[in-house]
N, C-alpha and C positions, 0 to 999 in steps of 0.2 A: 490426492492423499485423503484416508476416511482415519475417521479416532478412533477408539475402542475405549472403556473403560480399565484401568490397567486393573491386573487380579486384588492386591490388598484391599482398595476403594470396593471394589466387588464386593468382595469380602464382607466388607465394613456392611456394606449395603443388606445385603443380604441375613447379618446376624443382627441388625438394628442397630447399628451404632452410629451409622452411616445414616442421611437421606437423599436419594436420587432427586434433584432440582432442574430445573432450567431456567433459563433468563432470556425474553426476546424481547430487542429494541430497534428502533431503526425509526429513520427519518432524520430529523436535527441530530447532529454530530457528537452531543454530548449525554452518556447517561452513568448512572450510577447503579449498582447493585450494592444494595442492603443486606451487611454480616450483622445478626444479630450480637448484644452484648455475649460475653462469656461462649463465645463462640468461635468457628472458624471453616472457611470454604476453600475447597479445593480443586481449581476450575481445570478439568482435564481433555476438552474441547470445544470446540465451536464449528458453527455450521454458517457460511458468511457467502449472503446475495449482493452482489456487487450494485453497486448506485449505478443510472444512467439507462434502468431498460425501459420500455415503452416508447422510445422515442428514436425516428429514423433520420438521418443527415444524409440527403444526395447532393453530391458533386460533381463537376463534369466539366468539360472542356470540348471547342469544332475542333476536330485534326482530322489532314489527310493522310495520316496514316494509320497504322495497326496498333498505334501507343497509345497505351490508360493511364492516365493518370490518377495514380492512388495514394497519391499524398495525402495525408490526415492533417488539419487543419486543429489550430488549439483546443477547439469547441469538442472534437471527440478526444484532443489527447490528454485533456481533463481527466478523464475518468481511465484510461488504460494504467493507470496507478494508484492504488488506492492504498490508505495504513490505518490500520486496526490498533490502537494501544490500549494499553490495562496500567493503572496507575495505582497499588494498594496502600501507598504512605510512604514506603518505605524503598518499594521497588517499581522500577519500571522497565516493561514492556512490549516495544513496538514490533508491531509485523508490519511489513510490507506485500502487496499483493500485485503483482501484473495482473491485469486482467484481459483477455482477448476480447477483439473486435472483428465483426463479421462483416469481408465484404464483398459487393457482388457488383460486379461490373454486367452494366446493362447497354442496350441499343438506346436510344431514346428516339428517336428518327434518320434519315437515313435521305436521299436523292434514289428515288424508286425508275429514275428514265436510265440514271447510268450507276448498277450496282457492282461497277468496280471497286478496288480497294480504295483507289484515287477516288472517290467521290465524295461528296461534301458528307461526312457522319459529325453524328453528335453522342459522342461517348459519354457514359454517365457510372459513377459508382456509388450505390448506395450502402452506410456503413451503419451498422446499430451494434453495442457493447452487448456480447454474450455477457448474461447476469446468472449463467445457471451457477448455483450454489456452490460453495468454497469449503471443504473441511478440512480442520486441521486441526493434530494432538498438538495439546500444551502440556502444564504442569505447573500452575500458580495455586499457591495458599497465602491463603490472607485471613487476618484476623479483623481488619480495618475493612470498610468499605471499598468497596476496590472502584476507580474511575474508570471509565471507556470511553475513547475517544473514536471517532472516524470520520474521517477526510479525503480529498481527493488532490495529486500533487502534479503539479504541472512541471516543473521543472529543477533539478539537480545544479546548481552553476559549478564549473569549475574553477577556481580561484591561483591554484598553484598546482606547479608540476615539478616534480623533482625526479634526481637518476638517484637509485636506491644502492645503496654500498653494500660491499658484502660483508655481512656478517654471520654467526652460529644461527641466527636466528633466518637469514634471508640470503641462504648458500647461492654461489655461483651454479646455476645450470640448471638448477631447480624452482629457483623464485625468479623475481625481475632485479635478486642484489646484481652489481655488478652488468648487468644487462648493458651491448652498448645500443640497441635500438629502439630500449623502452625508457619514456618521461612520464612514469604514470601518475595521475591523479591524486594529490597529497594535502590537499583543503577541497572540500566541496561543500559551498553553504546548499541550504536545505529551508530557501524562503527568505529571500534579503529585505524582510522587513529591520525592525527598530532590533529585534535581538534575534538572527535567525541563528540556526545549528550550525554550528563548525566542525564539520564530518573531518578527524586527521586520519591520517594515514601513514605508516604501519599502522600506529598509534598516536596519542599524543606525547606520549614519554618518546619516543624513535624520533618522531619529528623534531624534538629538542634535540636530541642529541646527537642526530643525523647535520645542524646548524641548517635547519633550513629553514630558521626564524623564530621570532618572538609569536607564543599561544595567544593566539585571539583569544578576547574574552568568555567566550562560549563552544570552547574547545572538548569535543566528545570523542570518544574512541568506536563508538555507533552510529550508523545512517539511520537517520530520521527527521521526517517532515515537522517544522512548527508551523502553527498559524498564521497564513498569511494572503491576503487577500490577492494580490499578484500572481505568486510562483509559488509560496509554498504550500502549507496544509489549510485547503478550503474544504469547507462543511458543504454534503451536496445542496443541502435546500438554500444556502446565499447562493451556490453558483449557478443551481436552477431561478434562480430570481434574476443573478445580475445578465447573463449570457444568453439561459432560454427564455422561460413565460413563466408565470406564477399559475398557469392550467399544467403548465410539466411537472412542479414543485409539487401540484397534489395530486398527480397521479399514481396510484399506490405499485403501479410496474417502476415507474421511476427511483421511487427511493429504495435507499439498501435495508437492508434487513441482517442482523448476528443473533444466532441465537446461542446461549454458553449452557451449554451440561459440566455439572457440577457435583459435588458432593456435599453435603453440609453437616458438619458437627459440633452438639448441642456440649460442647466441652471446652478448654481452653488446647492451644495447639502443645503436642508433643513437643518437646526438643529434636528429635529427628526429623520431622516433617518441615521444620523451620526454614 
């Protein structure tokens, strides 16, 4: 998906009222973009190189057969998820991003007296994170500083499962209400540390009212990664420290890169732009 400038911003741009910006950060997880006082920006894309390139992970297994094993191992499924958020005071918003992984099943050696299929092979697959560059339209204004977070998330737990009743909102034959082969997923934490995300589902209002328990504390109607060293949202340069080497951490393929186009105006915000 590529951004574009939407027309009014143009606009703006182009009679002066407007200034074309950009912001590029990357490496530690955490930055900040600066709105001047009596001001306000209107961040209407980004252009996002995934954490994890420069660096190859080969695997492998002896088999006497035709089977590869291409199993991903935590070390690369680290990074095939990554979340970009924007935090302006008042609002917040998380992306989420899969990121693909390249892999290429190789020979590594082989029994060269008997090259049957039955002979002794050593299969091998080598897997490196495609980091080619991410775009994507947004539509944030902020008059505050806006935060930017990015991390890389290892895993989703499931917590609860429930069967979904039917109702106006979750019709028989068209959702999963009333469904009798589906128990979908209706709490998913997002990082079991000390306070991680309690992802509900429909909602958290549904979940009440569907009785299918009392709202954890940290009960969101959004999926999204917090901080956490384990499973949930880890920064890539601690996980290049704790998992690879501190030579991967500073290699400049290694770390992500966002870079945000914007707008910036020297005014206070309209009420329609709000």
């Amino acid at each position: 998906m590529s951004w574009q400038i939407p027309t009014l911003i143009e606009q703006d741009i182009k009679s002066g009222k407007a200034q074309y910006r950009t912001f590029q950060t990357g490496n530690g997880g955490q930055s900040i973009l600066p709105v001047p006082s009596n001001s306000y920006v209107v961040i209407f894309g980004y252009d996002f190189s995934p954490a994890g390139g420069g660096w190859k992970r080969v695997s492998g297994t002896i088999e006497n057969t035709g089977a590869l094993n291409l199993q991903n191992e935590p070390t690369i499924r680290w990074f095939e998820t990554q979340q970009i958020s924007f935090y302006t005071g008042t609002d917040f918003y998380p992306f989420i991003h899969h990121v693909d992984v390249k892999t290429t099943p190789f020979l590594n050696r082989w029994n060269a007296s008997n090259p049957d299929i039955n002979a002794l092979i050593d299969y091998r697959t080598m897997e490196e994170i495609d980091n080619t560059p991410i775009s994507r339209q947004v539509y944030i204004t902020s008059t505050n500083d806006v935060t930017i977070t990015h991390g890389c998330i290892l895993t989703g737990t499931t917590i609860t499962v429930n069967a979904i009743p039917i109702t106006s909102r979750t019709p028989f034959g068209l959702t999963y209400g009333g469904s009798p082969i589906a128990n979908p997923a209706t709490q998913t934490n997002y990082g079991p540390g000390a306070t991680p995300q309690q992802f509900m589902q429909p909602s958290p209002k549904d979940y009440e009212d569907f009785a299918f328990g009392l709202l954890p504390a940290n009960a969101d109607g959004q999926a999204f990664a917090t901080p956490d060293n384990a499973n949930g949202l880890l920064d890539a340069t601690t996980l290049a420290t704790t998992i690879l080497s501190s030579a991967i951490r500073n290699s400049a393929a290694y770390n992500y890169y966002l870079n945000l186009h914007y707008a910036l105006y020297t005014e206070t915000v309209p009420e329609s732009r709000g």
